[in-house]
C-alpha positions as CSV (number, residue, x, y, z in Angstrom):
1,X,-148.7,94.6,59.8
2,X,-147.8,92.1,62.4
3,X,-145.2,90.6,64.6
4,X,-142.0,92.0,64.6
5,X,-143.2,94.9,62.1
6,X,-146.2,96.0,64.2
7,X,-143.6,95.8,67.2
8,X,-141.2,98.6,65.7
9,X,-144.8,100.3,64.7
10,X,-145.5,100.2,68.5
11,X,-141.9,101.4,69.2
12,X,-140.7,98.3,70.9
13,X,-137.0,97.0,70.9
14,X,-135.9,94.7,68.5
15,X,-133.4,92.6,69.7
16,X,-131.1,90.9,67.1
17,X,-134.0,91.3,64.5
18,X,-132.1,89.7,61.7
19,X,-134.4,90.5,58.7
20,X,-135.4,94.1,58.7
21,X,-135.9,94.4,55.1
22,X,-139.3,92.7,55.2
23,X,-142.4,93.5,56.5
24,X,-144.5,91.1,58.3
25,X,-148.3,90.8,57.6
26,X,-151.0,88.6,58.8
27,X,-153.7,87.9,55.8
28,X,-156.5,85.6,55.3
29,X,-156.0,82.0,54.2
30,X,-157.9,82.9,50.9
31,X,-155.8,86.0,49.8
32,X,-153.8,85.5,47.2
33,X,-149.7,85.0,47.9
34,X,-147.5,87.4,49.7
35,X,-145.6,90.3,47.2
36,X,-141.5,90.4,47.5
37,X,-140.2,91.6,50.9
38,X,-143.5,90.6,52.8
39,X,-143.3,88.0,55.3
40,X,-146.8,86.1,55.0
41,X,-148.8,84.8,58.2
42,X,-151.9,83.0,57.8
43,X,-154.8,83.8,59.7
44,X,-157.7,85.8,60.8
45,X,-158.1,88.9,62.8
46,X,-161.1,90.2,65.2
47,X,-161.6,94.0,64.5
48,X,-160.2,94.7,68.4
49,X,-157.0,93.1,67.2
50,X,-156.5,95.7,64.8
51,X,-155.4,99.5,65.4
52,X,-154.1,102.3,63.2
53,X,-150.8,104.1,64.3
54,X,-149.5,106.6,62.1
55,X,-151.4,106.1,59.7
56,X,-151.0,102.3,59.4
57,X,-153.1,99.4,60.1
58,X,-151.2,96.9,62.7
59,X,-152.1,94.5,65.1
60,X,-152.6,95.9,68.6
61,X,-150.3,95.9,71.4
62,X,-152.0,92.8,73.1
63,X,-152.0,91.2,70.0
64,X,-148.5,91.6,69.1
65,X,-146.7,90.8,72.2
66,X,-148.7,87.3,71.8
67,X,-147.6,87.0,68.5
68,X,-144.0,87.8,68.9
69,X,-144.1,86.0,72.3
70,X,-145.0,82.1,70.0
71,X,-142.4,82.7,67.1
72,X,-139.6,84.5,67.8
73,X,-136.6,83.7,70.1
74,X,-136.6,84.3,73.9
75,X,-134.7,86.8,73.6
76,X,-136.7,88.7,71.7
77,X,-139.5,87.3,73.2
78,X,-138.4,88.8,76.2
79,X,-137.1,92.3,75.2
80,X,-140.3,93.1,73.5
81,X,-142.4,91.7,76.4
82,X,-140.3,93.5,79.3
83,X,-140.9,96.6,76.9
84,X,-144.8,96.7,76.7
85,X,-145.7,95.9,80.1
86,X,-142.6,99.1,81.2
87,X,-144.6,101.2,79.0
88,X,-147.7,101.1,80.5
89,X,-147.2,99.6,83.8
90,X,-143.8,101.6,85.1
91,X,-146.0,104.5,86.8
92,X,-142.8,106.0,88.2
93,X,-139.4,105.8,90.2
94,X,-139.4,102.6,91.7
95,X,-143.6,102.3,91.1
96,X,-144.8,99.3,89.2
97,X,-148.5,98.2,89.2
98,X,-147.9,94.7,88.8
99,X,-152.1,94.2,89.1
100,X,-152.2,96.5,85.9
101,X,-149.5,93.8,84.5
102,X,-150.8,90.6,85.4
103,X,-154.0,91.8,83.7
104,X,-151.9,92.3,80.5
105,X,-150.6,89.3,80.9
106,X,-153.3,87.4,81.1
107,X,-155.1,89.3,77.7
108,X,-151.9,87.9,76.3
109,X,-152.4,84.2,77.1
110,X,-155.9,84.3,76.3
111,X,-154.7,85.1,72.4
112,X,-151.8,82.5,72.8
113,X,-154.2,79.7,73.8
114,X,-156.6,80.1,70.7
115,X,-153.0,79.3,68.9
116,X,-152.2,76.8,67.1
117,X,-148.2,76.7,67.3
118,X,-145.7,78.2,70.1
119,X,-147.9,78.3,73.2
120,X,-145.1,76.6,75.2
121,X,-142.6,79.0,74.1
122,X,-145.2,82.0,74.4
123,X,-146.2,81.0,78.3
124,X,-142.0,80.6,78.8
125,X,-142.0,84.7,77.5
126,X,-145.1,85.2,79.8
127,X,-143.7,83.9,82.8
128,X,-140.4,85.7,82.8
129,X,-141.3,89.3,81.3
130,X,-141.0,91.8,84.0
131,X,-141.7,95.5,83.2
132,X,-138.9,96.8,85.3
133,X,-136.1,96.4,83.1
134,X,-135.6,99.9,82.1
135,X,-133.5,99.4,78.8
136,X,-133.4,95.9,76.7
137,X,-130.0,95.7,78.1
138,X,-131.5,95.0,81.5
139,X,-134.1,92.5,79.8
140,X,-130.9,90.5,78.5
141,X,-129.1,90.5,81.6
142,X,-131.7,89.4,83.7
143,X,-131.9,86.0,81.3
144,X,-128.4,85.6,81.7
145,X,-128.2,86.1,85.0
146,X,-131.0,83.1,85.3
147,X,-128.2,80.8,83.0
148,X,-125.9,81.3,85.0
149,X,-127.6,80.3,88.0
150,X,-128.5,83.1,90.0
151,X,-132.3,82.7,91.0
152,X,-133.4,85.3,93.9
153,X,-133.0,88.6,91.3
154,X,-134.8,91.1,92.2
155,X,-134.9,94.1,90.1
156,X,-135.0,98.1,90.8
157,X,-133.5,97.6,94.4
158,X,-134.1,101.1,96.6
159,X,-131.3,102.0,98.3
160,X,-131.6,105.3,100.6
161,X,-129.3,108.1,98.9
162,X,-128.5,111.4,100.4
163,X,-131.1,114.3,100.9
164,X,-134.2,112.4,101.3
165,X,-133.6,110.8,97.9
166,X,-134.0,107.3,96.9
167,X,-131.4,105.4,94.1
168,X,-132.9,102.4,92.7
169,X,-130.1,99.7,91.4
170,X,-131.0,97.0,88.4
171,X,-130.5,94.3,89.9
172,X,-129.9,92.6,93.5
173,X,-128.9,89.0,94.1
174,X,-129.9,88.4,96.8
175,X,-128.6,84.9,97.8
176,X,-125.2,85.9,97.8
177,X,-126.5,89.9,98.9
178,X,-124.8,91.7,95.6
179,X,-125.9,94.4,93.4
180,X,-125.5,94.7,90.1
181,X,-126.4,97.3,87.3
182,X,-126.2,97.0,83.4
183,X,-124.4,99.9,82.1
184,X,-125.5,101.3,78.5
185,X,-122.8,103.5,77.5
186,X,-125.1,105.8,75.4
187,X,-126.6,107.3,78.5
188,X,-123.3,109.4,78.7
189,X,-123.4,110.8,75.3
190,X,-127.1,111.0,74.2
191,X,-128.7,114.2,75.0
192,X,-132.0,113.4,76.0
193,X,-130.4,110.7,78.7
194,X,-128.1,113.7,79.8
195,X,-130.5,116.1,80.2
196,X,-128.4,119.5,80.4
197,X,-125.3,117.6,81.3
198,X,-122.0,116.6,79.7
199,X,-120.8,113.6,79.6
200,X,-118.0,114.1,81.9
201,X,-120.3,115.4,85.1
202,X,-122.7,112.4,83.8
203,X,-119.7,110.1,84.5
204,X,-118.8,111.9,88.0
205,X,-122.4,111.8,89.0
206,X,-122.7,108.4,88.1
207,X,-119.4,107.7,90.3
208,X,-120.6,109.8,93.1
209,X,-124.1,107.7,93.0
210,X,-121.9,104.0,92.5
211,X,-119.5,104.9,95.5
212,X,-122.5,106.2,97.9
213,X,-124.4,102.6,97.3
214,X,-121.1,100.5,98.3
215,X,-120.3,102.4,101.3
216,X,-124.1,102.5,102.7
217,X,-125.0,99.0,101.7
218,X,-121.8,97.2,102.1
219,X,-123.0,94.7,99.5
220,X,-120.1,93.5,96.2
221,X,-121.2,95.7,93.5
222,X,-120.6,94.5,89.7
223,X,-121.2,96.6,86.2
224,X,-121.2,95.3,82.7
225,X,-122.4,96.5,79.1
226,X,-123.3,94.9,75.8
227,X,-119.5,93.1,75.3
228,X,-120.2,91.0,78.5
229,X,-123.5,90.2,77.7
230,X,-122.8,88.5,74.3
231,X,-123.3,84.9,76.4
232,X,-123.8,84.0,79.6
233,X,-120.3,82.6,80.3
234,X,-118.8,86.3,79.4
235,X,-121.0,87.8,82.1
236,X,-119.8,85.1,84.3
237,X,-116.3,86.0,83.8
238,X,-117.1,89.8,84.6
239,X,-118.8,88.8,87.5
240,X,-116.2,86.7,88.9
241,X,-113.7,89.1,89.0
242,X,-115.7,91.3,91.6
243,X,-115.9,88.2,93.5
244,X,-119.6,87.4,92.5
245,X,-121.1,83.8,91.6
246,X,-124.1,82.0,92.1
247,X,-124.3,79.3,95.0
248,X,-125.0,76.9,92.7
């Protein structure tokens, strides 16, 4: 199994996947044609391209993120990227080894080259991924934040909380000095995200934390969820009405 398929395998987001009924395969040139629900890629595949998780054969996670990175949309591209390199290169609060990453990276591009289609859209993927975005949420933001403009955005911004302790915000634009954090309603109603807690000292912690970051940084603070992140121009109208835009 490849592509798509071998992501889910991997556990990596699908974003907007819009055929989930069919599997995706790669298979030698000579086999004979693909059965119903099987999405057929032509090809051949070195033996260290090819792991078994849970009991299946799929591609491994080198080879898939270069896969999905040629054919799929950036979007997807991007989700599944920022995904790989979080799971394996996010060594803790606020720790990234970006070393560990470029390597990874790099692996990628070496498959992508050998390619005969989608090395332009691949190296697009490539040079945007960034393992810090937490949820795919974050990975879509971060792309349109970029359409809209904004360029200096850095991502998991430390800000000095109280008691020694260290919040870290999703996003800081830097040009115009604002923060902003993409807000996935589900962490205030799944358990594992809650971790002992109901959802209503989840939402007071979680206004606690948001009114402790504008009073010690000063800095315009904006949220938003999945209805505002439908297109760019619908974050753009969130944005604006805390008072943030691009220069541009």
């Amino acid at each position: 199994m490849s592509h798509e398929t071998a992501a889910a395998v991997h556990g990596l987001p699908l974003y907007r996947a819009d055929d989930r009924e069919r599997v995706h395969v790669i298979a030698a040139s000579g086999r004979p044609g693909a059965a119903a629900g099987v999405i057929r890629h032509r090809g051949e595949l070195p033996d260290d391209h090819v792991i078994e998780l849970e009991g299946m054969r799929v591609t491994s996670l080198v080879r898939t993120v270069a896969d999905v990175a040629r054919t799929t949309t950036f979007e997807q591209g991007v989700t599944i990227t920022d995904a790989a390199l979080r799971e394996h290169f996010v060594t803790g609060p606020g720790r990234y080894d970006f070393d560990g990453a470029e390597d990874f990276r790099q692996r990628v591009l070496e498959i992508v080259r050998r390619a005969p289609h989608g090395q332009t859209r691949a190296r697009r993927v490539l040079d945007f991924a960034d393992g810090r975005a937490q949820l795919p949420g974050e990975s879509i933001s971060r792309i349109r934040l970029r359409d809209l403009g904004f360029r200096a955005i850095q991502l998991q911004v430390p800000v000095a909380g109280p008691r020694n302790t260290t919040y870290f915000v999703d996003f800081g634009l830097e040009e115009i000095t604002a923060l902003g954090e993409f807000d996935g309603a589900i962490k205030y109603v799944d358990g594992r995200l809650l971790d002992g807690r109901t959802s209503s000292q989840a939402l007071d912690e979680e206004k606690q934390r948001e009114d402790w970051i504008r009073g010690t940084t000063q800095r315009r603070f904006a949220r938003w969820g999945w209805p505002h992140l439908r297109t760019a121009a619908q974050l753009g109208a969130r944005l604006e009405a805390f008072g943030i835009r691009p220069l541009c």
